[in-house]
C-alpha positions as CSV (number, residue, x, y, z in Angstrom):
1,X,0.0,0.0,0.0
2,X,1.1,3.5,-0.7
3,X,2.8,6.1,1.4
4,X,0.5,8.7,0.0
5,X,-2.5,6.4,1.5
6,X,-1.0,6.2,4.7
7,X,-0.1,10.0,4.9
8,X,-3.4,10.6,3.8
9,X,-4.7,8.8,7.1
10,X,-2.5,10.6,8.9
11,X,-4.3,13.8,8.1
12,X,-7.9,12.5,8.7
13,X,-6.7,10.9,12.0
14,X,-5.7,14.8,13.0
15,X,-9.0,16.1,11.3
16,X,-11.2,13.9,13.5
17,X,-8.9,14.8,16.4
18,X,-9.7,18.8,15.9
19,X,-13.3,18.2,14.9
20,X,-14.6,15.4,16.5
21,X,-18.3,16.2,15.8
22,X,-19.3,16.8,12.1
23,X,-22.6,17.0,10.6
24,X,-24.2,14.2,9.2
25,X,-24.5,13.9,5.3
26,X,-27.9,13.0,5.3
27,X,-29.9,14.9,7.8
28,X,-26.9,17.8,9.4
29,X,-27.4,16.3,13.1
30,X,-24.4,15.8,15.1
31,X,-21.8,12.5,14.1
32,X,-19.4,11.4,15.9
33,X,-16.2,8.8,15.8
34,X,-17.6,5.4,16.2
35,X,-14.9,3.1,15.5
36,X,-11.8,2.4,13.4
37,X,-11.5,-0.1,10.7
38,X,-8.1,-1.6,8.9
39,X,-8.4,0.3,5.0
40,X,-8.0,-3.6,3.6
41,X,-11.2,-5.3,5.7
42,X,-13.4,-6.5,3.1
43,X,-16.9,-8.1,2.7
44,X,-15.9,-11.3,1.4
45,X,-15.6,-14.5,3.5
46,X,-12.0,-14.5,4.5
47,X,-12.1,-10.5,6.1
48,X,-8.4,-9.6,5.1
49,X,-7.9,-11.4,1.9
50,X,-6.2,-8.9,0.6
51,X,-4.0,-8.7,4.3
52,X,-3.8,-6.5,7.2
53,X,-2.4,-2.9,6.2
54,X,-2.6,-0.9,9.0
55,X,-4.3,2.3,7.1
56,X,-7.0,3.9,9.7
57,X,-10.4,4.5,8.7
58,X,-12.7,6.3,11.2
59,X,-16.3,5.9,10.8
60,X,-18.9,8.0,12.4
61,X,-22.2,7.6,13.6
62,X,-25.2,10.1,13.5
63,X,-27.3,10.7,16.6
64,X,-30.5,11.9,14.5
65,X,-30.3,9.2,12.0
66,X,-27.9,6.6,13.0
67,X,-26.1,7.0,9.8
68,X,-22.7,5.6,9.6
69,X,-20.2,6.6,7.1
70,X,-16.1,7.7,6.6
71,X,-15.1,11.0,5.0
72,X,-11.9,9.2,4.4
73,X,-12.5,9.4,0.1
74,X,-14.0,12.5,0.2
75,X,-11.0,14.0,-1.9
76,X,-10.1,11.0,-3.7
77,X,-10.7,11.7,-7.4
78,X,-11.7,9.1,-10.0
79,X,-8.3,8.4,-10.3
80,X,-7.3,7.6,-6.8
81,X,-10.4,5.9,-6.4
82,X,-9.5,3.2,-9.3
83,X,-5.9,3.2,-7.6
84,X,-6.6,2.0,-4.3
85,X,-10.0,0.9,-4.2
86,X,-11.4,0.0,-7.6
87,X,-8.3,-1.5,-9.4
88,X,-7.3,-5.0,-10.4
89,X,-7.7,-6.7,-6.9
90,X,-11.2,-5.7,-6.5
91,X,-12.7,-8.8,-7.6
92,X,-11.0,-10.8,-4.9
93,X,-13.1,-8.5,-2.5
94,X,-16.1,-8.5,-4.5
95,X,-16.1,-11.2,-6.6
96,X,-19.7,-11.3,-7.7
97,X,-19.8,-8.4,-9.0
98,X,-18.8,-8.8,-12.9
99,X,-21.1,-11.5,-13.8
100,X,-23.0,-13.5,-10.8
101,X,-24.7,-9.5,-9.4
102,X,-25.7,-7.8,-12.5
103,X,-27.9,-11.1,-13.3
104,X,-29.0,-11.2,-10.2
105,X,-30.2,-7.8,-10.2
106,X,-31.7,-8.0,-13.8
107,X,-34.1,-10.7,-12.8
108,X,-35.3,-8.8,-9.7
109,X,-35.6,-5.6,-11.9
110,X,-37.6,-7.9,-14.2
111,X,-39.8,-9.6,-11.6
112,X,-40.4,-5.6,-9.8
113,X,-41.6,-4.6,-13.1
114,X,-43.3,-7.7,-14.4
115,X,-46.4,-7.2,-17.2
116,X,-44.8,-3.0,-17.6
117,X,-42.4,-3.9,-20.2
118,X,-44.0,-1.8,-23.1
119,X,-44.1,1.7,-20.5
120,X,-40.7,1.5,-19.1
121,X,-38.1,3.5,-19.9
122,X,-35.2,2.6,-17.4
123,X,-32.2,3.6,-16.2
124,X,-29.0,1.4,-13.8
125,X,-27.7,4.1,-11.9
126,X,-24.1,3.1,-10.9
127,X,-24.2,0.2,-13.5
128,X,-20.7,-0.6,-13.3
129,X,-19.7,-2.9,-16.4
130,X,-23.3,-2.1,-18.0
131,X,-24.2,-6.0,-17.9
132,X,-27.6,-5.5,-15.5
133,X,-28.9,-3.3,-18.5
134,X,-27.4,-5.6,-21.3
135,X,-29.3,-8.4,-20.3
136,X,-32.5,-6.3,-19.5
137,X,-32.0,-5.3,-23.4
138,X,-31.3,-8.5,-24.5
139,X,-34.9,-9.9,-23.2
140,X,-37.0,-6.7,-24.8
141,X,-36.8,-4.2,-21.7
142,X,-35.4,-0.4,-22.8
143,X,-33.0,-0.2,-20.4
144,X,-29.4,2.1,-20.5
145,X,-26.7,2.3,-17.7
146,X,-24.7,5.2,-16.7
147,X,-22.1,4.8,-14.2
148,X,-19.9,7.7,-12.9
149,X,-16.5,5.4,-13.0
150,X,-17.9,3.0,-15.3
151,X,-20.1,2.1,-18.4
152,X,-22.4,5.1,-19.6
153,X,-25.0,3.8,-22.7
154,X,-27.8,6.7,-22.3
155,X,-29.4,7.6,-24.9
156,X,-29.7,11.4,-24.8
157,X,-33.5,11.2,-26.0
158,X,-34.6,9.5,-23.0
159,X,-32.5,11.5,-20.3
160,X,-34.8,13.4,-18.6
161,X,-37.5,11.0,-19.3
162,X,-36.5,7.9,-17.1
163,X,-39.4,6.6,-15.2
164,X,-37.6,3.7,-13.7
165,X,-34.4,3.6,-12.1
166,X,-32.3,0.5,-10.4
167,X,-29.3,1.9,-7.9
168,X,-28.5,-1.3,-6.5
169,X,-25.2,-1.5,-4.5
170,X,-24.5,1.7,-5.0
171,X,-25.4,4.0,-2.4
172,X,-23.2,2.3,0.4
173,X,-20.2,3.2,-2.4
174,X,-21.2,7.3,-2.3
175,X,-19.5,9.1,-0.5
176,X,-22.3,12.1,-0.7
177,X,-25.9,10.1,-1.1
178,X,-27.4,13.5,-1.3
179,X,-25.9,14.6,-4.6
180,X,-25.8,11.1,-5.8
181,X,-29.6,11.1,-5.5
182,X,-29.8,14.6,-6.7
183,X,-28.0,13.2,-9.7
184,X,-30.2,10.3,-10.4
185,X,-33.3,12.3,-9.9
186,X,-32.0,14.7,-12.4
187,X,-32.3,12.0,-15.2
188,X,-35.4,10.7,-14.3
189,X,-39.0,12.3,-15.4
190,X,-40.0,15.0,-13.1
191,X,-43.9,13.7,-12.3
192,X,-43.6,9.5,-12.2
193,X,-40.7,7.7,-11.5
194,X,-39.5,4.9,-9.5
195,X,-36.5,3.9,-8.0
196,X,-35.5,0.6,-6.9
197,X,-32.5,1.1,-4.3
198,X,-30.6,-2.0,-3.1
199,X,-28.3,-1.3,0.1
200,X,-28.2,-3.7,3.1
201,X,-29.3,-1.6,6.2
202,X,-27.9,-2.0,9.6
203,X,-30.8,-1.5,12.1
204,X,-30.7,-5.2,13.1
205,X,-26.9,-5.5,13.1
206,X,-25.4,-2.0,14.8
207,X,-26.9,-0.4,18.0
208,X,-25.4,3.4,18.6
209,X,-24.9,1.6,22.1
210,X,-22.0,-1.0,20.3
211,X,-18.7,0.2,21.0
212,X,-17.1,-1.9,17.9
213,X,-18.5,-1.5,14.1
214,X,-18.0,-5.5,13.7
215,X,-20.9,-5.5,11.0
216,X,-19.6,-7.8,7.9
217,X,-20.9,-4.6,5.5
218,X,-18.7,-2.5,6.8
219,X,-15.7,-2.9,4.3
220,X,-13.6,0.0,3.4
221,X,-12.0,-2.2,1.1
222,X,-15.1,-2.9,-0.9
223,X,-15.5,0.9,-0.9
224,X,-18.4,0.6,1.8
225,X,-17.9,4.0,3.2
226,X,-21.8,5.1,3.6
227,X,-24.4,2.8,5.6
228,X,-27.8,3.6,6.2
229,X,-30.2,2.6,8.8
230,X,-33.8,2.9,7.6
231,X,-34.4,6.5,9.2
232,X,-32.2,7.6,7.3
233,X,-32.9,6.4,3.9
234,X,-36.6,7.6,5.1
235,X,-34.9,11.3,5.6
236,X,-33.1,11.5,2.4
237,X,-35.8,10.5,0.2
238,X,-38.0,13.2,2.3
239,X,-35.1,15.4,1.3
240,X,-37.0,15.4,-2.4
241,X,-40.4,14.9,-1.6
242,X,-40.1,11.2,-2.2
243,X,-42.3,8.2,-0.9
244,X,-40.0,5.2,0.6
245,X,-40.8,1.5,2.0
246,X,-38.5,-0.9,3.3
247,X,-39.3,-4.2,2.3
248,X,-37.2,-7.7,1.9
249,X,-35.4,-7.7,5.0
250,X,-33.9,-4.3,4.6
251,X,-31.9,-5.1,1.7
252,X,-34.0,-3.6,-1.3
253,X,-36.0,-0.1,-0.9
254,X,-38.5,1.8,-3.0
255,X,-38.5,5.1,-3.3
256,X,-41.1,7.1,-5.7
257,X,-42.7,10.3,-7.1
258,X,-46.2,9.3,-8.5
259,X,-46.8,6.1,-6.4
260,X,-49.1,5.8,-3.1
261,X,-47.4,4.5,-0.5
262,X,-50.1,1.8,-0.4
263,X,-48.6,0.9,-3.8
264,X,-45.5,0.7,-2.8
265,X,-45.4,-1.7,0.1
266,X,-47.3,-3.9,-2.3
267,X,-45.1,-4.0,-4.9
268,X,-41.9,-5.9,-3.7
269,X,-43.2,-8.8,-2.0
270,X,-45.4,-9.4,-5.2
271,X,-41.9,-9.4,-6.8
272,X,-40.6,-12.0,-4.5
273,X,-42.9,-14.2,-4.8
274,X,-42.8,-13.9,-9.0
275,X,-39.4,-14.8,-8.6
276,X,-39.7,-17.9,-6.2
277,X,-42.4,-18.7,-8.8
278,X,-39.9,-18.7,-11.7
279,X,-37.7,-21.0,-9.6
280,X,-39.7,-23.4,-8.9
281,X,-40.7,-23.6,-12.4
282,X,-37.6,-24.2,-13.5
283,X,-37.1,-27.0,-11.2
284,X,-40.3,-28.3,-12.4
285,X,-38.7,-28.0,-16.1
286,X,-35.8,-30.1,-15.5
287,X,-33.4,-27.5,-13.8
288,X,-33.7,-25.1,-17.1
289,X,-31.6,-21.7,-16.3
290,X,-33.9,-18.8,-17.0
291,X,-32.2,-15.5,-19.0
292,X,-31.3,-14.8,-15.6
């Protein structure tokens, strides 16, 4: 690991020693130090596959809204984030993430939206190698992808004009989830949309009365550096006048502009249960894969 990495620890080690109270990026109330991680602890099974490197990474926790997040890559351009986060050794951290994820998501995407296909107009926010929207394409949805550090297929006619979007494990990677949704909202039509957000939430895994962050999510090296309880995913989508349910565990959200809220909590266990469906069908067929 780097010298520059280290030094740059050094300096946000002094910064949380001056100002140990900042406000929260969510909601402004008071956050404070919560715990330190190692930069190289990960989410996959084996914590430090990549080893122990002894790079601080303070994490603070929000009195208002119990989120927890780092400001430790709040500098970090594009390039520094591809050198010492997102670079070759990533997928020994994440490893489902270039093929085994984007199906994943595409069939939940397609389940969510199931008997829509011919009024959607949808967008992967943070789509990474652009595959979740490749195979959505490939099976008759219209579907682009624009990531930030990644893939960007949009087609400039329907910017603006979005009225689905997918953000799935990708708000845990911003390190400001106010502009990001700013961003996404920007792209999306102004009167209907809805947005499926998939983030793991820690309401049943951290208590502001723990003294350690020992929650497997927490990964700096997996560029986890922002993770919400439900308050506070229920405050930022307030932040736009946007309707929000938790549903499936607290693992995949809703948020909407043009959808009751009645709606809403119907919609993903519907889902769910179209995909165990499709499973079992496929069983039923001989062990068939799907498209997804």
């Amino acid at each position: 690991m780097s010298d520059a990495l280290l030094q740059h620890a050094v300096a946000k080690l002094e910064a949380v020693r001056a100002n140990p109270i900042v406000p929260c990026k969510v909601c402004n109330g008071e956050a404070s130090p919560f715990d330190i991680l190692d930069f190289n602890k990960s989410c996959a099974a084996n914590r430090y596959v990549l080893g122990f490197v002894a790079i601080p990474v303070v994490y603070r926790i929000c009195a208002r809204c119990q989120f927890i997040f780092t400001d430790f890559g709040d500098e970090f351009s594009s390039t520094e984030w591809a050198t010492y986060v997102y670079n070759d050794q990533y997928i020994h951290v994440d490893p489902d993430y270039r093929e085994v994820r984007p199906r994943h998501n595409a069939g939940e995407i397609s389940a969510l939206l199931a008997g829509r296909r011919r009024t959607i107009q949808g967008l992967d926010y943070g789509g990474g190698n652009g595959q979740t929207a490749a195979l959505l394409r490939a099976d008759g949805w219209v579907f682009d992808s624009y990531d930030p550090y990644g893939v960007r297929e949009v087609s400039p006619e329907r910017v603006g004009h979005y009225n689905f979007c997918s953000a799935i494990e990708v708000f845990e990677h911003t390190p400001d989830p106010v502009a990001s949704l700013r961003e996404l909202l920007a792209m999306t039509d102004p009167v209907t949309v809805l947005i499926l957000l998939g983030t793991s939430t820690h309401d049943h895994h951290v208590s502001p009365c723990d003294t350690r962050l020992s929650w497997w999510y927490a990964a700096p090296r997996n560029g986890h550096i922002s993770l919400f309880s439900r308050k506070a995913l229920g405050l930022l989508a307030e932040q736009f006048n946007l309707t929000y349910v938790c549903g499936n565990g607290g693992t995949s959200h809703l948020m909407a502009r043009g959808y009751s809220q009645r709606t809403l909590t119907a919609l993903l266990p519907r889902s769910i249960l179209l995909r165990r469906m499709q499973s079992a069908l496929r069983l039923l067929l001989g062990r068939r894969e799907g498209p997804w």
